[in-house]
N, C-alpha and C positions, 0 to 999 in steps of 0.2 A: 148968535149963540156963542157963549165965550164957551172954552177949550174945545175937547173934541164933542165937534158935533156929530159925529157915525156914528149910528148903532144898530144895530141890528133890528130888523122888520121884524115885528112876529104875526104871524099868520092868523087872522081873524080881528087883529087890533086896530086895524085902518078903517076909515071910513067908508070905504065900498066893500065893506066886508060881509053885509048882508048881503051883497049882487053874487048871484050865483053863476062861476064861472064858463057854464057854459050862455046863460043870457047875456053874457058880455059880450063874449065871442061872436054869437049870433049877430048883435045889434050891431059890432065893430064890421061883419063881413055883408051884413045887410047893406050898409051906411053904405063902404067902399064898389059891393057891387053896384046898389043904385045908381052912384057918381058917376063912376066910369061907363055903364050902359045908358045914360039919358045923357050924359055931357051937355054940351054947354052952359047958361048960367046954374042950370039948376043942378046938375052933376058937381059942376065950384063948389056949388052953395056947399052941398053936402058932403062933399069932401073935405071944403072948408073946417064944418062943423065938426068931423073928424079929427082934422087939423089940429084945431082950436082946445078936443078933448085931450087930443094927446099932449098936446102944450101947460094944459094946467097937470097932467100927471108926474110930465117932467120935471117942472117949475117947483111943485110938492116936493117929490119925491131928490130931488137935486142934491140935498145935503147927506142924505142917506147912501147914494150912488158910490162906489169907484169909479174912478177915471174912465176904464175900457166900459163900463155901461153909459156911462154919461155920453161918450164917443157915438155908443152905439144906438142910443136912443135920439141921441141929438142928427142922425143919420138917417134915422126913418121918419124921422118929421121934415128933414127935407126932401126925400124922397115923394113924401106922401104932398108937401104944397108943391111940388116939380108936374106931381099927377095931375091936381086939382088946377093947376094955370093951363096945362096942355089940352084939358078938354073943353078949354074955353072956347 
């Protein structure tokens, strides 16, 4: 993207914008608790697949970010494959 590529998010214009905030949350806390209460491969799997979601939100959303959220997003997706390898 040439010049500035930042701009501001607007609320309802993104593509999981029909996803209704709390079946997000749901799905995200389902996924995590499954993972870590079954562990091994199958807990990876699915924490994986958490992983994997929050990497393409990152990866999207990346050019939009400042610095301190890019930090901070880039922080909970290591956190979160630190989880998904330890209940291997």
């Amino acid at each position: 993207m040439a010049g500035n590529s930042k701009r501001t998010l607007i609320p309802g214009a993104g593509p999981l914008s029909r996803v209704p905030a709390p079946a997000a949350f749901l799905l995200v806390l389902v996924l995590f608790g499954l993972g870590v209460w079954l562990r091994g491969p199958v807990g990876a799997l699915l924490l994986g697949l958490l992983a994997l979601g929050v990497a393409v939100l990152l990866a999207t959303t990346w050019p939009l970010l400042p610095p301190s959220a890019r930090v901070l997003r880039v922080l909970v997706l290591a956190v979160l494959v630190l989880i998904a390898v330890s209940v291997l």
